[in-house]
C-alpha positions in Angstrom: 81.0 16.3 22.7 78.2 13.7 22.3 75.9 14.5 19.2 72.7 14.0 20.8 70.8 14.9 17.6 69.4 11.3 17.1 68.2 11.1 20.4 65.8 14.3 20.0 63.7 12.4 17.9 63.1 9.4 19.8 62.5 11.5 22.7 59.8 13.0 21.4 58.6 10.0 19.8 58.4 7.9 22.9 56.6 11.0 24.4 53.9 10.8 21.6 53.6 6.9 22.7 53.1 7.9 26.5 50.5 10.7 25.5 48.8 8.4 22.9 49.1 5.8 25.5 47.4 8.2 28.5 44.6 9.0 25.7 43.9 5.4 25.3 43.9 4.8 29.1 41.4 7.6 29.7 38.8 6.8 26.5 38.6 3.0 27.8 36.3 4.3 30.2 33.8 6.1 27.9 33.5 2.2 26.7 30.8 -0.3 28.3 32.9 -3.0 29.5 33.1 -5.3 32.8 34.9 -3.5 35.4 37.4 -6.5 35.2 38.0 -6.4 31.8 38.9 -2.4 32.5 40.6 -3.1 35.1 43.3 -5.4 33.1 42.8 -2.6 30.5 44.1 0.6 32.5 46.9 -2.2 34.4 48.1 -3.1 30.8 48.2 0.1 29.1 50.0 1.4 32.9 52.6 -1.1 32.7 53.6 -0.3 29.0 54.1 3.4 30.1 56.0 2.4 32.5 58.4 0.1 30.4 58.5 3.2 27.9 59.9 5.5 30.7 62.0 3.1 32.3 63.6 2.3 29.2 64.1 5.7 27.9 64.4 8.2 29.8 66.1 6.6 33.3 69.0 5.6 30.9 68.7 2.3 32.5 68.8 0.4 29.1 72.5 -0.8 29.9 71.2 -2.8 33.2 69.3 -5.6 31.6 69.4 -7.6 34.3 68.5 -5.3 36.9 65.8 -4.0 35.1 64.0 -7.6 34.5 64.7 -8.5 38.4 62.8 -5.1 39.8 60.1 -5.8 37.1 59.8 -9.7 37.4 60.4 -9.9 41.3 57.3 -8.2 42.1 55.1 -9.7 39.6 56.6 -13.1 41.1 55.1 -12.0 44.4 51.7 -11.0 42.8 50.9 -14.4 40.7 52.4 -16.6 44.2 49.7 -14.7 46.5 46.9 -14.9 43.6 47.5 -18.3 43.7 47.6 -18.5 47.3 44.6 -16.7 47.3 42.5 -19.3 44.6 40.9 -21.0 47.2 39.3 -18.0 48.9 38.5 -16.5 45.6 36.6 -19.2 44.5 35.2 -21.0 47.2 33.7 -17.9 48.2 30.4 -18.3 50.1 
């Protein structure tokens, strides 16, 4: 039998991360910020949480690989079609 005794704890550690974590994302709206600024806020604080899970409890820390090509493919696509984008962004009249 597995002693899963260890584990317990960092369970419920990680779990005080993702509540402290949710805290943190809810109170940066009480502050008076630019709606950009909370926007890369909440994004930030959404994408550690979801590391945390991913990571922990979808037992996928074996699959290095795997897990940096489902995170890293998608933000691939993001940065290529804000870069596409620039000129529209900018120029905009």
């Amino acid at each position: 039998m597995i002693n899963m005794a260890g584990d317990d704890h960092s369970y419920v550690a990680i779990w005080g991360w993702l509540l402290g974590l949710l805290i943190a994302g809810v109170f940066v709206f009480t502050l008076h910020l630019a709606t950009v600024t909370l926007l890369f806020i909440i994004f930030g604080v959404a994408a550690i949480k979801a590391i945390l899970v991913v990571r922990n409890y979808m037992h996928l820390k074996a699959e290095h690989v795997l897990i940096y090509a489902i995170a890293g493919i998608p933000i691939l696509l993001v940065i290529g079609m804000l870069l596409a984008l620039i000129p529209d962004i900018v120029f905009h009249r």
